[in-house]
NUNUVEX-752898 format. One line per field, with one value per residue (C-alpha): x, y, z. Coordinates in Angstrom, 3 decimals, always signed. Layout:
<nodes>
px (X;...)
py (Y;...)
pz (Z;...)
</nodes>
This chain:
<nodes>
px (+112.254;+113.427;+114.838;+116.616;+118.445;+119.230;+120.667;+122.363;+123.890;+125.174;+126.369;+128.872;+129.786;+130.728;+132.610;+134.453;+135.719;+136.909;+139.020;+140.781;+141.690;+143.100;+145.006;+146.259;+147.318;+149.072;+150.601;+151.816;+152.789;+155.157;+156.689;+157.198;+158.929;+161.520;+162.310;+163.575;+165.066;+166.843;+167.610;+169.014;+171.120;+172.680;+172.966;+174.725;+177.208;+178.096;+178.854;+181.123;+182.759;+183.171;+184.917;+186.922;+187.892;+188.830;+190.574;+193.201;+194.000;+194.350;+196.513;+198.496;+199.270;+200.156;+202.715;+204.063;+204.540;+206.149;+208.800;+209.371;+210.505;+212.837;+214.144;+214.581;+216.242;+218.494;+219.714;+220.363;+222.282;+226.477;+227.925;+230.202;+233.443;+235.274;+237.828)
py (+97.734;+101.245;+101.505;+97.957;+99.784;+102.421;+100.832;+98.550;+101.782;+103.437;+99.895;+99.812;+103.370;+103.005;+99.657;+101.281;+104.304;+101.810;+99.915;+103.374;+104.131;+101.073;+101.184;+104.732;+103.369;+100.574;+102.914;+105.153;+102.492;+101.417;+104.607;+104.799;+101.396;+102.225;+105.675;+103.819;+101.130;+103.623;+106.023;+103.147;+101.755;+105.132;+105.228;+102.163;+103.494;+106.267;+104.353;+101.920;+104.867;+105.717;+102.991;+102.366;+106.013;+105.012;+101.880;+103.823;+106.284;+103.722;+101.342;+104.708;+106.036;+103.080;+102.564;+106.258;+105.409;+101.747;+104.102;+106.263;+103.688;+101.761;+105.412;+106.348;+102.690;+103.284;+106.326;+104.981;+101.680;+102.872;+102.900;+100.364;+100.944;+100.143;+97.664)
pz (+21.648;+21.357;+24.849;+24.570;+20.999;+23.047;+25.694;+23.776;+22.278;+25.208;+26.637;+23.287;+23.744;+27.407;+26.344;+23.577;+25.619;+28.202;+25.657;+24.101;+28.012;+28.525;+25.285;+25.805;+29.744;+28.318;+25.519;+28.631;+30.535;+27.694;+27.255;+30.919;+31.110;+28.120;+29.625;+32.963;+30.819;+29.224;+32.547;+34.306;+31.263;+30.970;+35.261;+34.762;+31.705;+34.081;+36.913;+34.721;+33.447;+36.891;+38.291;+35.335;+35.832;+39.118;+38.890;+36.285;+38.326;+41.261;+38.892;+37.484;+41.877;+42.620;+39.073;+39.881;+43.359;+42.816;+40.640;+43.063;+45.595;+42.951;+41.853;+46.166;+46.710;+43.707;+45.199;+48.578;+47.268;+47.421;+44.258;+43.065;+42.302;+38.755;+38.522)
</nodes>
């Protein structure tokens, strides 16, 4: 009867330090999810920074560059004279 208690005992103990690994694995896994959740939300931020960034300074060339054409044509039209 003694060895069946003892058994019994080291059965639970194996059992219960297989439960606290598998809880601190799914504790780590966790963490491990929300840190990429969080890497590629801020990836993401960046790159809409980015092309926001981008897109200005496409839409303020090609502003600036629209001028300079109106500002070149005005100066190549002849002037009209007075009446």
């Amino acid at each position: 009867m003694r060895k069946v208690l003892v058994a019994l005992s080291v059965i639970s103990a194996l059992g219960l330090i297989a439960c606290d690994n598998s809880k601190e694995k799914a504790e780590a896994d966790k963490a491990a999810t929300e840190a990429k959740a969080a890497a590629d939300k801020a990836a993401a931020d960046t790159k809409a920074a980015a092309d926001k960034a981008a897109e200005d300074a496409k839409a303020a060339a090609d502003k600036a560059a629209a001028d300079a054409k109106a500002a070149a044509d005005k100066a190549i039209e002849p002037a009209k004279p007075n009446p």
